[in-house]
N, C-alpha and C positions, 0 to 999 in steps of 0.2 A: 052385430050386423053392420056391415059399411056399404054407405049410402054410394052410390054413383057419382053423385056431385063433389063430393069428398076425395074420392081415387082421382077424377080428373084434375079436383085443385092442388091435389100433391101431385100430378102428376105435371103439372105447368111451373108451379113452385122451383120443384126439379128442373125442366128444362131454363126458366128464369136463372137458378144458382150457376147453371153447365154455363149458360152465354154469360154471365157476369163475372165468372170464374177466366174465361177466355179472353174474351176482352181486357182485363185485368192484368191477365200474363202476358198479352201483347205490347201491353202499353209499359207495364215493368221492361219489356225487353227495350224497347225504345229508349227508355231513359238510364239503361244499363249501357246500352251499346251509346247512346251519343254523350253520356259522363265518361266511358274507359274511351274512346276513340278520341276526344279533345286532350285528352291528357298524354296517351299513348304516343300518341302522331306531334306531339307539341311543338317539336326540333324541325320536323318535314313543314305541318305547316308555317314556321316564323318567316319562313321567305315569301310568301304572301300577305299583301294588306288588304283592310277592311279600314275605308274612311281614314288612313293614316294609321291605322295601326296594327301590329302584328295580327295575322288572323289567328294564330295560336291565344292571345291576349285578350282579343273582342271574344273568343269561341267561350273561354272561361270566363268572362265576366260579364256578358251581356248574352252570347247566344245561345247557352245552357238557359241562362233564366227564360228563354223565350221557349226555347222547349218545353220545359217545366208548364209553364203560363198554356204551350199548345196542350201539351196531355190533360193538364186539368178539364180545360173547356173541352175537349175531346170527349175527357170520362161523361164529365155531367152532360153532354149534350145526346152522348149515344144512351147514358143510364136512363136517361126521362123519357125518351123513345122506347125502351125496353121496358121501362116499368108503366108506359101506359098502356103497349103491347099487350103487357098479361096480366092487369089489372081491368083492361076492359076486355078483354076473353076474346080476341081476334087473332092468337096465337094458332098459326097453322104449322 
């Protein structure tokens, strides 16, 4: 026999894995599309600087890592919202 409480906790489980699964792939897409676009575009952007230096050269060596650095704090900040979302049962 399956309890009530049980169907609803797998059924939150579930919705928790769908938004963390989403989330996830949004933020792989950001750091797909802003690693192949630095590299791609590298000749178009050289003719622009940043602080003296090529923006194709800061893109690769400083403003990828700042990306990086953004998606992280993104993840953890939207995961700990999500995980107290349906760990305290206010999942509408």
């Amino acid at each position: 026999m399956i309890e009530v409480g049980s169907a609803s906790a797998a059924a939150k489980r579930a919705m928790h894995w769908q938004k963390t699964r989403k989330l996830t792939a949004i933020l792989l897409l950001i750091w797909l599309f802003s690693s192949f676009f630095a590299v791609f575009f590298a000749r178009e952007l050289y003719v622009f600087s940043l602080f003296g230096w090529p923006l194709s050269f800061y893109l690769a060596a400083q403003g990828s890592l700042l990306v990086y650095l953004a998606i992280i704090g993104i993840y953890a900040w939207r995961m700990r919202r999500l995980d107290r979302k349906y760990r305290d049962g206010n999942a509408a």
